[in-house]
C-alpha positions as CSV (number, residue, x, y, z in Angstrom):
1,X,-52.1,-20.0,-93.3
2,X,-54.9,-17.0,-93.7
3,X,-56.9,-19.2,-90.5
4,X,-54.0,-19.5,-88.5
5,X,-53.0,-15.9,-88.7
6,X,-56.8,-14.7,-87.5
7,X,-56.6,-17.0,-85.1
8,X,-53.4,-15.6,-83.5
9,X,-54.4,-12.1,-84.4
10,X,-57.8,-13.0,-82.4
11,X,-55.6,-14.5,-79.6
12,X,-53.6,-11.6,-79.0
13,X,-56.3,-9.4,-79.3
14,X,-57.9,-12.3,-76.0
15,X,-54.6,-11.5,-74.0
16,X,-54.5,-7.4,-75.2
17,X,-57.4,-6.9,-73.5
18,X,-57.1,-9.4,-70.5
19,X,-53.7,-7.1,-69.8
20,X,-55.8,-3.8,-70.0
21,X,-58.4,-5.2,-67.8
22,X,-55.9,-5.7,-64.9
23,X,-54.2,-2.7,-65.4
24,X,-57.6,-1.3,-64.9
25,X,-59.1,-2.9,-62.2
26,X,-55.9,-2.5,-60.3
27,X,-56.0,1.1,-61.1
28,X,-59.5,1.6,-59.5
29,X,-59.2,-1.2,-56.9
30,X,-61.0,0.6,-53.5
31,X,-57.9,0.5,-51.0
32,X,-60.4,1.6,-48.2
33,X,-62.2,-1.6,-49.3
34,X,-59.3,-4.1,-48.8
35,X,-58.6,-2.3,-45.6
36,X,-61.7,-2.7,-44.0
37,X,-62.2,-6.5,-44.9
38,X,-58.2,-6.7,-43.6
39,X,-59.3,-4.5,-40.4
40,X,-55.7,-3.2,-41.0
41,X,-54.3,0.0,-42.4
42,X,-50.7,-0.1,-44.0
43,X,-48.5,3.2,-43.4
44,X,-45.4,4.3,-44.7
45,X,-43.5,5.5,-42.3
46,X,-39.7,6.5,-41.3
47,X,-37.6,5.4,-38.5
48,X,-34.7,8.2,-38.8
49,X,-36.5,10.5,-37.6
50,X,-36.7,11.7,-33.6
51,X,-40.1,12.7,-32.5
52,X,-41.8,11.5,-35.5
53,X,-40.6,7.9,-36.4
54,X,-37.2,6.6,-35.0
55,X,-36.5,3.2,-34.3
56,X,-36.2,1.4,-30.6
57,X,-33.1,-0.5,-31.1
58,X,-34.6,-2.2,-27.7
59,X,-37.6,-3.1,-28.7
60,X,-37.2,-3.1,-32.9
61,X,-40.4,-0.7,-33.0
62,X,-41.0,2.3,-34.6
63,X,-42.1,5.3,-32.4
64,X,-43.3,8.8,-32.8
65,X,-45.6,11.2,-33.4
66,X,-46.5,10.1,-36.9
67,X,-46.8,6.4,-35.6
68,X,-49.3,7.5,-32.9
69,X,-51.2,9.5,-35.4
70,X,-51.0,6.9,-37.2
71,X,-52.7,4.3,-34.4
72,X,-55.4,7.1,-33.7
73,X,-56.5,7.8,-37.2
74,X,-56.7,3.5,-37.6
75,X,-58.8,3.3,-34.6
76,X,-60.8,5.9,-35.3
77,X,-61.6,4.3,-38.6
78,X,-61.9,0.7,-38.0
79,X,-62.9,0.8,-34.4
80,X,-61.0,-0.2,-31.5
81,X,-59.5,-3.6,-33.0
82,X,-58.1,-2.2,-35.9
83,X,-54.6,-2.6,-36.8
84,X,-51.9,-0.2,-38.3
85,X,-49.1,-1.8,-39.9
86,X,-46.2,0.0,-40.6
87,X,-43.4,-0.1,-43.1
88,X,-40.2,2.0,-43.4
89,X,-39.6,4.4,-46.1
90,X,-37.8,7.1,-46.8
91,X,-38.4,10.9,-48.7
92,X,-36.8,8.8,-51.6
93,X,-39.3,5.5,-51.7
94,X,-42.4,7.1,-49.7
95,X,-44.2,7.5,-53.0
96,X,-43.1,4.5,-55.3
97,X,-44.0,2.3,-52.2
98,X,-47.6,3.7,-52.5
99,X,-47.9,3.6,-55.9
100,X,-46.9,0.5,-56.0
101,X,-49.4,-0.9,-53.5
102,X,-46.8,-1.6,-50.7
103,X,-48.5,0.6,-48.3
104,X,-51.8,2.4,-48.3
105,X,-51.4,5.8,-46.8
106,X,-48.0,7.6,-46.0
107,X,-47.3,9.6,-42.8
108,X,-43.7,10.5,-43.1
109,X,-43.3,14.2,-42.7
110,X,-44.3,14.6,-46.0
111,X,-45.2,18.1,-47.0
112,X,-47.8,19.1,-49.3
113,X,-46.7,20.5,-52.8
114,X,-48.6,21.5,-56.0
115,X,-45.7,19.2,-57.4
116,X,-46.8,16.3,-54.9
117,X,-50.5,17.2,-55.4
118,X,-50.1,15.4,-59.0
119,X,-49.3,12.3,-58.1
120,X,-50.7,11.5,-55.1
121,X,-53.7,13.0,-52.6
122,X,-53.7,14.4,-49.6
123,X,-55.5,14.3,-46.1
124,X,-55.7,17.8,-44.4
125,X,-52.8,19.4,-42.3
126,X,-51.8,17.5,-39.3
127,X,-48.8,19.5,-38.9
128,X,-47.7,22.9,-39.7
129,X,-44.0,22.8,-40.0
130,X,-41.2,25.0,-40.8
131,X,-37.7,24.6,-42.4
132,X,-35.5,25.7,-40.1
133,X,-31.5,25.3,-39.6
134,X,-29.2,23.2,-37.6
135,X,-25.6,24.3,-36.6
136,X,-23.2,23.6,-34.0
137,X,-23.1,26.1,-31.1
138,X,-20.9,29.2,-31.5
139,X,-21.3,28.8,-35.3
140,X,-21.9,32.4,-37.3
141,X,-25.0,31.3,-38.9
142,X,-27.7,32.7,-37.1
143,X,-30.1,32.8,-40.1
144,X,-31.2,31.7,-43.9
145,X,-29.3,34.6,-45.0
146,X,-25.9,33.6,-43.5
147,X,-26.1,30.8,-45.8
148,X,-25.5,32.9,-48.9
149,X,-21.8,33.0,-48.8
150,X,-18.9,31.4,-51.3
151,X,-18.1,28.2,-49.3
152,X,-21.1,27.9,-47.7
153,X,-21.7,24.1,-47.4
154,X,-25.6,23.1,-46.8
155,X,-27.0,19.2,-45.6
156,X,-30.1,18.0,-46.6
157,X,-32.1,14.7,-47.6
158,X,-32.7,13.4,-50.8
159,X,-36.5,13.7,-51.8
160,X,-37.1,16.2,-49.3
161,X,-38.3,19.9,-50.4
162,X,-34.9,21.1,-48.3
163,X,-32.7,21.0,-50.7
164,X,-34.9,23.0,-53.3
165,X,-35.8,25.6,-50.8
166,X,-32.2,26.5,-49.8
167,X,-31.1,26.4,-53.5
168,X,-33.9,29.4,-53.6
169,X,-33.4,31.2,-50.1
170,X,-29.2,31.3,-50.9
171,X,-28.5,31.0,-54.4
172,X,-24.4,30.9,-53.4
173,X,-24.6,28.1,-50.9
174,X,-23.6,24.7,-52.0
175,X,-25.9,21.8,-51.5
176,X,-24.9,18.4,-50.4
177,X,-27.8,15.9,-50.3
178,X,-27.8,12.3,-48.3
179,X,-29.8,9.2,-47.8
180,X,-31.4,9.9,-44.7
181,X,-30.9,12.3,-41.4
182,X,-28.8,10.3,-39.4
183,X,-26.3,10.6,-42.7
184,X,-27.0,14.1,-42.7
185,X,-26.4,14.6,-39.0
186,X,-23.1,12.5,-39.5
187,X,-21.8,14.9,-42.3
188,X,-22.1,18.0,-40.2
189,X,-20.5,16.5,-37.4
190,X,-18.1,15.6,-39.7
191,X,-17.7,19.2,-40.8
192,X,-19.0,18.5,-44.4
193,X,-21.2,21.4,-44.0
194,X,-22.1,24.3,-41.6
195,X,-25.5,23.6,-41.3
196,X,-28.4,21.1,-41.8
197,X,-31.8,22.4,-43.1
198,X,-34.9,20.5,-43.1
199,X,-38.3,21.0,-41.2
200,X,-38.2,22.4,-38.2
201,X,-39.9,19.8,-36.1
202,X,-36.9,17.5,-37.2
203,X,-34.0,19.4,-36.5
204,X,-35.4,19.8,-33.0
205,X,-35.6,16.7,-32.4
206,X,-31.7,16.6,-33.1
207,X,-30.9,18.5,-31.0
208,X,-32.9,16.9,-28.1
209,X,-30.5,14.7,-27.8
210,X,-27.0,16.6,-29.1
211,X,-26.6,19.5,-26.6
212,X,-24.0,20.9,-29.0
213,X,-25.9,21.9,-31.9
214,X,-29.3,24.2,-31.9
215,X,-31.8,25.2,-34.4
216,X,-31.2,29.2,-35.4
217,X,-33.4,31.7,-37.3
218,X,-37.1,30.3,-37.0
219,X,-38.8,29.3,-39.9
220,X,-37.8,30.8,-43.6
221,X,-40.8,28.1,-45.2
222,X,-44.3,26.5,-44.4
223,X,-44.1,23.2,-44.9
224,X,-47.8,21.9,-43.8
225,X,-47.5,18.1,-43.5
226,X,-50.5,15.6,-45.0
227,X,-51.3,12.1,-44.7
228,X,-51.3,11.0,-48.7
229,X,-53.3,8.2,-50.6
230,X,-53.4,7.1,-54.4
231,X,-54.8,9.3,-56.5
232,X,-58.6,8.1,-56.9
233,X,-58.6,7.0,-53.2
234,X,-61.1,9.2,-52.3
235,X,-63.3,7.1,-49.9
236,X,-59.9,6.0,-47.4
237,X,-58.8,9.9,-47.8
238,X,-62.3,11.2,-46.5
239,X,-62.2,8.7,-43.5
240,X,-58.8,10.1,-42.8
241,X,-59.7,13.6,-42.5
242,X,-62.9,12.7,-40.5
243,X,-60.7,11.0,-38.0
244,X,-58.3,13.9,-37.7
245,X,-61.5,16.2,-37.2
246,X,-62.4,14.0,-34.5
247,X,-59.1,13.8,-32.8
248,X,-58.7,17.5,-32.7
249,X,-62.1,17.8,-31.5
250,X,-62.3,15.6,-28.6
251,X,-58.6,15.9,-27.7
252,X,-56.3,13.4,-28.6
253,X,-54.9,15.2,-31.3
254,X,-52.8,17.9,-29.0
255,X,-52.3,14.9,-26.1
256,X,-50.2,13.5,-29.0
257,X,-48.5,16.7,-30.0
258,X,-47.8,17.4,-25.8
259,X,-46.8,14.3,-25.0
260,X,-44.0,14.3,-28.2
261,X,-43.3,18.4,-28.5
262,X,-44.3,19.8,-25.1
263,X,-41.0,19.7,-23.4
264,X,-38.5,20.4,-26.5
265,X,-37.1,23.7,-25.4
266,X,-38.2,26.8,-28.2
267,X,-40.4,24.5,-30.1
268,X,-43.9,26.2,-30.7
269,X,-46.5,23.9,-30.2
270,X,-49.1,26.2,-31.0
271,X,-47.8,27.3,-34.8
272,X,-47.1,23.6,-35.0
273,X,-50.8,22.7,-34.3
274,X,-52.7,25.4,-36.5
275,X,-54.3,24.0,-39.8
């Protein structure tokens, strides 16, 4: 009986130890490694959102200003043949989609936090954002401050830093957080709030194409958006910010930020460009 319990002791010791090996080795598993031998990059991206991932209901692709970053920073990195494949998230599943190995690297509007910072790493700014309102023409809110009234009813996005920000900036408004933007949008149309609040880049891009509503009273935040890896990814998150280097140096960076932000009326593509 003695022999049989040391030997099943000794066997679950065996499997103990197998388990924390994995564990382990997945932990420190090189992502820049796999991607290289792949010669493909995996982002998390979204495909709500207008001017920096939205899908093409024609052509069931995801475009935008992220995605092209996105593209650049691949080639950049694995040479001309390398490929960036992208999968959808949300503010909601960006990070449990990285941390679970799903994707590599997220570009998602995704602002950089001390909270963030924690969890996961990031690359340096790519884009210096703003949170901003949305409202429908002739509304009274002109600015952050007109939010702070009894009855004031504020959209924004689960996951996002929005809904924190407001609850800070107008302590009396009310809150009401969605899935995504196009929810969000919907609800305000809908008149289940007076204004939508997130980045600044975003709400523009709403408006593009709703002639009705307008963004009102600049920018009460900074929201500077990063590219983030795994925590411990340090070799994929250097090549990142080397790439970006090299696109702002030789160009491409601001014929992406043109060709997606140069003809949105009131949208300040030099604030949105600094680092």
């Amino acid at each position: 009986m003695k022999r049989l319990r040391k030997v099943l002791l000794a066997l679950g010791i065996f499997i103990l130890g197998g388990l924390l090996g994995a564990c382990s080795s997945s932990k420190t598993q090189n992502t820049w490694s796999e991607d290289k031998a792949d010669n493909t990059i995996t982002w998390g991206v979204k495909a709500d959102t207008r001017l920096f991932g939205l899908m093409d209901v024609k052509t069931g692709q995801i475009k935008g200003f992220d995605i092209d970053v996105a593209k650049a920073v691949t080639k950049k990195i694995l040479g001309p043949n390398g490929k960036a494949k992208f999968v959808q998230v949300t503010s909601k599943t960006r990070i449990p989609l990285l941390k679970n190995g799903n994707i590599n690297a997220i570009i998602a509007t995704m602002t950089i936090t001390p909270d963030r910072e924690k969890i996961v790493d990031f690359s340096k700014v790519y884009f210096a954002a703003g949170q901003s309102l949305l409202v429908k023409k002739g509304s009274s809110i002109k600015n952050v401050k007109d939010l702070n009234k009894t009855g004031t009813t504020v959209l924004a996005v689960k996951g996002s830093t929005s809904a924190v920000n407001i609850k800070k900036s107008a302590p009396k408004a009310k809150v009401l957080e969605l899935e995504d933007y196009a929810q969000a949008f919907t609800a305000l149309k809908s008149g289940q709030g007076q204004a939508l609040t997130t980045d600044n880049g975003i709400l523009f891009g709403i408006a593009s194409e709703n002639p009705g509503y307008h963004v009102v009273g600049g920018t009460f935040t900074n929201e500077p958006y990063g590219i983030a890896v795994d925590q411990g990814q340090t070799e994929l998150k250097n090549k990142i910010n080397t790439a970006l280097s090299e696109m702002r140096k030789d160009g491409t960076y601001q014929k992406l930020l043109q060709k997606w932000f140069g003809n949105v009326a009131g949208f300040n593509l030099k604030e949105a460009s600094q680092q």
